[in-house]
N, C-alpha and C positions, 0 to 999 in steps of 0.2 A: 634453530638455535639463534638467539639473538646476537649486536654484534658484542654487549657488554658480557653476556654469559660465555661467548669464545673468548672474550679479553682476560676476563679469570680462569677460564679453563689455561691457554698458554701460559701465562704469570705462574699459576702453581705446577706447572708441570718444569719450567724453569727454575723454579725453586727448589724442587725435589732435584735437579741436577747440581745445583747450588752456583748457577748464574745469576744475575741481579741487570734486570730488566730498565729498572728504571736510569742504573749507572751508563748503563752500555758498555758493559763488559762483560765481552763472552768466556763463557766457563769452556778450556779447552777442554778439557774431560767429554763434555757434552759434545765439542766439534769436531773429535779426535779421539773417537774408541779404539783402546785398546784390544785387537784381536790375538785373543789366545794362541800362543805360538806360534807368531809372524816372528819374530828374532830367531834368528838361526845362529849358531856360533861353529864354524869348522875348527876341528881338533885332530891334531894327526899324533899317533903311540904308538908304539911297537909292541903290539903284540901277540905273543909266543915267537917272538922271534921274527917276526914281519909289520915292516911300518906299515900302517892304516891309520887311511885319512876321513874322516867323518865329519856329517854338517851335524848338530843337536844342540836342543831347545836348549836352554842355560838352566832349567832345572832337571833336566835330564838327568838322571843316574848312572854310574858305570855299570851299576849290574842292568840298565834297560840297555843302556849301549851298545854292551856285550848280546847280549841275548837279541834286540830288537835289527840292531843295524850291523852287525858281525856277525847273526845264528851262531854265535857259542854258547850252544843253552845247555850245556855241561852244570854252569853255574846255576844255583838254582834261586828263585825265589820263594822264600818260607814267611815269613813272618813280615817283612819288608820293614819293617822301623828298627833293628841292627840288635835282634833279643837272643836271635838262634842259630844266628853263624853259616846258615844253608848257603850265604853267596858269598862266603871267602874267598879270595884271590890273593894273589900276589902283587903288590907297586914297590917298584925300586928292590924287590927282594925280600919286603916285608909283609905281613897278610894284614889285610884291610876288612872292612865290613862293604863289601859294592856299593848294598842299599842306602848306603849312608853316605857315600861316596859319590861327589859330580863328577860327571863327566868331561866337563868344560876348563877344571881342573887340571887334566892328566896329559897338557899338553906337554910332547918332549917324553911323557915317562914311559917306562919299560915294565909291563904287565905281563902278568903268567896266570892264565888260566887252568884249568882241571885237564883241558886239552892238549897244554903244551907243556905236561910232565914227560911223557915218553918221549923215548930216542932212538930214531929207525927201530921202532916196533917195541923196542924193549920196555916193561913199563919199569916207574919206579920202584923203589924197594921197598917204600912207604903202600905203594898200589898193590903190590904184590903180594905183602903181609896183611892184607885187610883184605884179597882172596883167601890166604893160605888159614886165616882166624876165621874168617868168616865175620865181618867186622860189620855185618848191615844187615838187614831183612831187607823193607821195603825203596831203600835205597834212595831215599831222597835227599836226606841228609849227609851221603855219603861221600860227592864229591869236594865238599865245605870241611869235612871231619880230615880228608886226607890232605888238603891245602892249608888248613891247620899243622895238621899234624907234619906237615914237611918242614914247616915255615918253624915249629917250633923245637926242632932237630937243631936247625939252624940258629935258630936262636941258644941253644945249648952250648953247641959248637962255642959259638959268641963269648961264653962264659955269662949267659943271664940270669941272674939268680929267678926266685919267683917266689910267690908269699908262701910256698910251702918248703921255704930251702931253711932245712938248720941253721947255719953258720955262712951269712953274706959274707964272713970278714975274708973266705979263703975263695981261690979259684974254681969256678963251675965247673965242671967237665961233663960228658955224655953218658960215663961212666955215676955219675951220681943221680942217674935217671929212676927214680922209685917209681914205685906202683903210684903213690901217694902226689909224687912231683908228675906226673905226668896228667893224672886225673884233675889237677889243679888247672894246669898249663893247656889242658884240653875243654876245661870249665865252659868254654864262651859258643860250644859248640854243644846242640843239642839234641839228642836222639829220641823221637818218639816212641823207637820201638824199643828202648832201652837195653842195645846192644853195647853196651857201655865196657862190661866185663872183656867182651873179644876186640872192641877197640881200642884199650889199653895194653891188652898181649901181642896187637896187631903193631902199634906203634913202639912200646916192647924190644919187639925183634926188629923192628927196621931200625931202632937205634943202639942195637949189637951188631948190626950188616956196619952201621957208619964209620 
């Protein structure tokens, strides 16, 4: 190769990096790549009732978090862009979509997983009525459908109306839980095996237990 034809060969190869040769100014881009997931960010949460501390990428998810760097793979991944609710958790006491959800975020907060429903052995009531219904087949969706379905008990409690409440103008209570309000409020969780009928009498009865 001549030495004119290497002198265009570099120039356009510096060009393509978007350095300019003749200024003399280097493109840091070009002198300074960026390696994918060299930034680490530590994050410490309490969760199910135990602080953990974790290093993780800043786009990191709490549901990879959970599942990659704590094994609670309880929580599931379904869908991963936040359509079908398989990785519902609890933050601060309210349910979240993980997938959707950083990691790098959750410092300081207090998280409930699928795993830290029970209490020295006993499970939930919510857990218990989605045995006693028969609330799953394939069971994938079903620890998302029951962290739902806790979070939205509690929500009741609350007094939170929802788009299928008659009358916002009065007090919510537990007791104004319908077939109707419940199938609403359980909306964002999605069943492929379309056990939909025994999750609603599962949820039902765990909010006559409350």
């Amino acid at each position: 190769m001549s030495n004119r034809a290497k002198a265009d060969r570099d120039n356009t190869a510096t060009a393509r990096v978007g350095g300019d040769a003749a200024s003399g100014i280097p493109d840091v881009r070009a002198e300074q790549p960026v390696t994918q997931g060299a930034v680490r960010l530590h994050v410490s949460m309490t969760v199910n009732g135990r602080v953990c501390a974790i290093t993780v990428e800043p786009r990191m998810t709490l549901l990879d978090a959970l599942r990659e760097e704590l094994g609670l793979t309880g929580t599931k991944k379904g869908c991963d862009r936040g359509e079908c609710g398989a990785c519902t958790v609890h933050v601060e006491g309210r349910r979240v979509l993980s997938c959707m959800t950083l990691a790098a975020m959750q410092e300081g907060k207090r998280i409930t997983t699928i795993e830290g429903l029970e209490r020295d052995g006993k499970l939930h009531p919510v857990q218990a009525a989605f045995i006693e219904h028969d609330g799953f087949q394939c069971g994938f969706c079903t620890s998302g459908q029951i962290m739902s379905g806790v979070a939205m008990l509690e929500e009741a409690k609350a007094g939170w109306p929802s788009a299928a409440t008659a009358d916002v103008t009065r007090p919510f209570t537990v007791a104004d839980l319908s077939e109707a309000e419940i199938r609403e409020r359980m909306s964002g969780n999605l069943c492929r095996c379309a056990c939909y009928p025994n999750i609603v009498d599962a949820v039902a009865e765990a909010a006559g237990r409350s």
